[in-house]
C-alpha positions in Angstrom: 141.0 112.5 69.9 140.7 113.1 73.7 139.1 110.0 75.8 135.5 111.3 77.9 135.4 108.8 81.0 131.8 109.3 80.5 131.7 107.1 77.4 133.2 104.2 79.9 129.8 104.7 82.0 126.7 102.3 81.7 123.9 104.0 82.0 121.5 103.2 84.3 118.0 102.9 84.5 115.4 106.1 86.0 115.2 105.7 89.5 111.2 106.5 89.7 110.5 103.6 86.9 110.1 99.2 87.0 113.8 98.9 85.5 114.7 101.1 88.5 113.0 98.8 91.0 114.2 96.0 89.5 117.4 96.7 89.4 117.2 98.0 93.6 115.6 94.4 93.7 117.9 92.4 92.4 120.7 93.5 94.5 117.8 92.5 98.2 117.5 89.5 99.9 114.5 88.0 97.9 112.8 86.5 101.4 112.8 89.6 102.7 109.1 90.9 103.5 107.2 93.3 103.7 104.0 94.7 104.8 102.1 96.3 101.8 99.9 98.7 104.5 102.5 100.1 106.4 102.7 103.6 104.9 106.4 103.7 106.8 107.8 100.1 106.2 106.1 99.5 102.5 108.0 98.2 99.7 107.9 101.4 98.0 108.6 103.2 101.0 112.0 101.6 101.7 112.7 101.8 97.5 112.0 105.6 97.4 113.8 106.3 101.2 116.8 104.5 99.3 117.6 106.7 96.9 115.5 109.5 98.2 118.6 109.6 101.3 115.6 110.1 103.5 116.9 109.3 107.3 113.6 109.6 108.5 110.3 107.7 108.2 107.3 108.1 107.1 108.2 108.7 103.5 105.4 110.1 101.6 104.1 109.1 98.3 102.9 110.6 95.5 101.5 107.7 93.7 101.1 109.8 90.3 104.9 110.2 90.8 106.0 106.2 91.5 103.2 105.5 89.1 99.9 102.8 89.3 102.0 100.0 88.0 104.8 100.0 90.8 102.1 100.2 92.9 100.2 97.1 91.6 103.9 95.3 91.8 103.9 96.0 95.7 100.4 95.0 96.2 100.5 91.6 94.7 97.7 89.0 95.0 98.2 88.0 98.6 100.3 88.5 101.6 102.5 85.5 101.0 103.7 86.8 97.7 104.9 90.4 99.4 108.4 89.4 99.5 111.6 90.9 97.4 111.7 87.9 95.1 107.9 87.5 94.2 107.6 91.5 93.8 110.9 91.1 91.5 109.2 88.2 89.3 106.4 90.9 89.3 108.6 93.4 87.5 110.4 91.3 85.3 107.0 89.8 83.9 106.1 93.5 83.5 109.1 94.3 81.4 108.9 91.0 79.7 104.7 91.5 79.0 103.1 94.7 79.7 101.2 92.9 82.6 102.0 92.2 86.6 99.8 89.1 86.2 
C-alpha cells in the first residue's frame, strides 16, 4: 500500500473560529495589549490581517463572519483585561464551558 504524506498531517483548527484564535494566541506574547476600539489595531484586526496576508490596515470586519462570541472574547470586562493572555483564558473557558464569563 502506497504511504499519503497527508496522513502524517495534524489537522488544524478553522481559522475564522475560538480554536483558531486560540491557537494564534498561544503562540503571542500574553502582555501584549491591545485597544478593543481601534478598528485598525484591535485584537481581531491583527488575528484576521494574520492570516488574511493583509499588508495594509484598516482591515474590515464582518462581524457575522468572525462571529458574536470572538467578539465578546476581545471586548472583555475592562481595559486591563485586553491583553493576549486574559483574551486567551477567555477562549479556553469558552471551549472548556460554552461561556466567556
Amino acid at each position: 500500500m502506497l504511504h499519503n504524506p497527508d496522513w502524517d498531517k495534524t489537522a488544524k483548527p478553522d481559522v475564522m473560529s475560538v480554536e483558531g484564535l486560540a491557537a494564534w494566541l498561544e503562540t503571542q506574547q500574553p502582555e501584549t495589549m491591545y485597544v478593543y476600539g481601534d478598528c485598525r489595531d484591535c485584537l481581531i484586526c491583527r488575528y484576521v490581517e494574520k492570516f488574511c496576508g493583509r499588508t495594509y490596515k484598516p482591515v474590515l470586519i464582518d462581524l457575522n463572519t468572525v462571529g458574536a462570541v470572538m467578539e465578546r472574547i476581545a471586548l472583555g470586562t475592562t481595559e486591563r483585561d485586553r491583553n493576549y493572555g486574559d483574551a486567551l483564558k477567555r477562549c479556553r473557558r469558552y471551549l472548556a464551558t460554552g461561556s466567556i464569563y
